[in-house]
N, C-alpha and C positions, 0 to 999 in steps of 0.2 A: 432073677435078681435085678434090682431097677439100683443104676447108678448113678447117686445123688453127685451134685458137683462137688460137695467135701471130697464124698472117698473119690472121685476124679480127679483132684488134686491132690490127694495123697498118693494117689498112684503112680501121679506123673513126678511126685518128690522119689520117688524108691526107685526110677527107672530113671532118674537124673543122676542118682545114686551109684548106679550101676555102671551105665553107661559115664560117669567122671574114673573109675576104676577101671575101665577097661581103656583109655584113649592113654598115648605116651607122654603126650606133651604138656610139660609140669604147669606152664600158665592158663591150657585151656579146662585142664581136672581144678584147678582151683576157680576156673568161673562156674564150670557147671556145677561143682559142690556149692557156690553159692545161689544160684538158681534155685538148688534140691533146697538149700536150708529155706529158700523164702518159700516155698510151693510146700515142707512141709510145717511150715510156723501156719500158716494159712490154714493146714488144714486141722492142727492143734488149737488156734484159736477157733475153729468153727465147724466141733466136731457134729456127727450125726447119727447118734442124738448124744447126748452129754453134756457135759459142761468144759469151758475152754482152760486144757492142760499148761497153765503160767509156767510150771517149774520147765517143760520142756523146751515154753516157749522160749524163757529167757537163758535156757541154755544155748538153745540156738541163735540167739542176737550175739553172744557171747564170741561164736562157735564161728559166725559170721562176721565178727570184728577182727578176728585174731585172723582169719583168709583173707580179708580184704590188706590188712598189714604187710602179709606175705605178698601180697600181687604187687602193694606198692612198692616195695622192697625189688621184688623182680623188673618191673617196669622200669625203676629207677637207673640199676646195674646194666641194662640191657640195654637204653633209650635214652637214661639221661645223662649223660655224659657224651658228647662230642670230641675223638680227637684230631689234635692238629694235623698241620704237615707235618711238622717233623716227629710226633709223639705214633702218627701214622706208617711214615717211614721206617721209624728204630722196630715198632709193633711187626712188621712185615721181615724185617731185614735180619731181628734178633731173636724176638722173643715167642712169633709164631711155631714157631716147632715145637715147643713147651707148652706155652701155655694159649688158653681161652681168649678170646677179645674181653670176655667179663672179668676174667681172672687180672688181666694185665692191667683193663682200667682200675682193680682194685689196688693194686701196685702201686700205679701212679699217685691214687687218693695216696697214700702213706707214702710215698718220696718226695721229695724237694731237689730240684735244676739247684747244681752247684757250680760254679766259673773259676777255675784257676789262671791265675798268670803264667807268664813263661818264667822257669827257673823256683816255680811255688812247691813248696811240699805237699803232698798228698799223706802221705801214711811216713810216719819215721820207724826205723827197725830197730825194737824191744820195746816199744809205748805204745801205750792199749790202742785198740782200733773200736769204735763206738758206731760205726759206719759200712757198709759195704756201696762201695763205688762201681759204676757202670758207664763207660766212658761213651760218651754218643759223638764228641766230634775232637779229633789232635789227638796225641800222642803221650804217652807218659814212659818216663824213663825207671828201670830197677834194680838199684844196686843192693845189693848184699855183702858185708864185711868190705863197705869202700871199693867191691869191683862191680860193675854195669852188669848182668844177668842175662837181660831183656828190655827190648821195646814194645808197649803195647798200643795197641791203634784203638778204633770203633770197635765193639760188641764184646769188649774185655772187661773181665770184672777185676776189681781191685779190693781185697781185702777180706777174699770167701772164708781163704784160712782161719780167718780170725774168729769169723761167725760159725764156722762149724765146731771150732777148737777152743774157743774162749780165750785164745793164746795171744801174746804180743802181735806187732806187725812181724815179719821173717826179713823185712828188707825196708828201705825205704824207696819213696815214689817218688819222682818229681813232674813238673809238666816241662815237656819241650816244645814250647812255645804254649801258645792258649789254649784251652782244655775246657771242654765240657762237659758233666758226668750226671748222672740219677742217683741221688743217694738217696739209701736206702738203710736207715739208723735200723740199729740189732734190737732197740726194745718196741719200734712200731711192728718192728717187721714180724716180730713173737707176737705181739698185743692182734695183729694182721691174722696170724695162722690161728690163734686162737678161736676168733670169731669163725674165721671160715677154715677149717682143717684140710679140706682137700686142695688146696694152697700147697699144701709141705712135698709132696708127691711132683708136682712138675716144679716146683723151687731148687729141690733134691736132682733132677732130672738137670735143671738147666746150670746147677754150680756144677756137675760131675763131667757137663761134655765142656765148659770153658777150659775144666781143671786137665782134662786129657787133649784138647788143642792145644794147651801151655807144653804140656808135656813129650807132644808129636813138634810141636817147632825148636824146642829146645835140644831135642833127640837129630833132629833134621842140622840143628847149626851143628851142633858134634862131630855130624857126620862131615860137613862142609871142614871143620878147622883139622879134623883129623886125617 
């Protein structure tokens, strides 16, 4: 059997084929699927013998739009975004144990840097909370029923309660002294998991170990006043 360069390119589209389904790494399966799609458009346009298969072909230009979409989308998450110092620093110091460097930068896209003054409110106790706060640099104060609770520093979130429970604030916050935080609003942060769902899993992971270091310091003053 004498092989023409068509069925040689058809061959080498089914063996690009193959080999994109057996490799792990989700950017290089989407190059070689697109490889396969051009090496088999080629041999669809220039069968032997026959006449050239359009329906298939323009399956496959289709088939190769919607992969090349995906790769920009990867390349984008993975590459395009540079973070700072200090977006670098919180990333290492807070948020790595949870989550992804892609994951985080997605975060970022949907947060906004907020600045409080000294003596400013953050959350008041029984009014809606529309926000969850993550304080990157000073202190905030929390009182509950008019008496002080807690101090919280850097890598404390502020106002998890609210987004997990739909509920009021439980206390109110203030800043002592100047204050810096990532907010992080309750409808981008849905509209955020939506698009990408495997978000909710280290989101869930990083509100439950704040909520039990709140829990281990408060349990620790106790111990101290008692």
């Amino acid at each position: 059997m004498t092989l023409s360069l068509p069925l040689m390119i058809g061959l080498l589209a089914y063996a690009l084929y193959i080999l994109a389904f057996a490799v792990k790494s989700f950017l290089l399966l989407r190059v070689l699927m697109m490889f396969a799609l051009i090496a088999e458009s080629l041999y669809m346009a220039f069968p032997d013998p026959g006449e050239p298969l359009w329906l298939g072909i323009v399956c496959n230009v289709i088939i190769f739009a919607t992969n090349g979409w995906h790769i920009a989308l990867y390349l984008r998450d993975h590459f395009g975004f540079r973070l700072n110092e200090v977006e670098a620093a919180l990333y290492r110091r807070v948020f790595a144990a949870h989550f992804s460097r892609v994951d985080f930068v997605r975060l970022l896209r949907a947060a906004a840097w907020r600045e409080f003054a000294d003596g400013e409110t953050l959350l008041r106790e029984g009014e809606p909370v529309h926000a969850m706060l993550l304080i990157e640099e000073g202190c905030a104060v929390v009182c509950a029923a008019g008496h002080e609770v807690a101090r919280l520093g850097p890598g404390s979130l502020l106002g998890e309660m609210a987004y997990l429970t739909e509920a009021p604030a439980s206390a109110t916050v203030t800043a002592a002294g100047s204050l810096r935080t990532l907010s992080l609003e309750h409808d981008k942060l849905e509209a955020l998991i939506k698009r990408h769902p495997e978000l909710e899993t280290p989101l869930q992971s990083f509100i439950g170990h704040d909520m039990v270091d709140k829990l281990k310091r408060r349990h620790a003053l106790a111990s101290q006043g008692a």
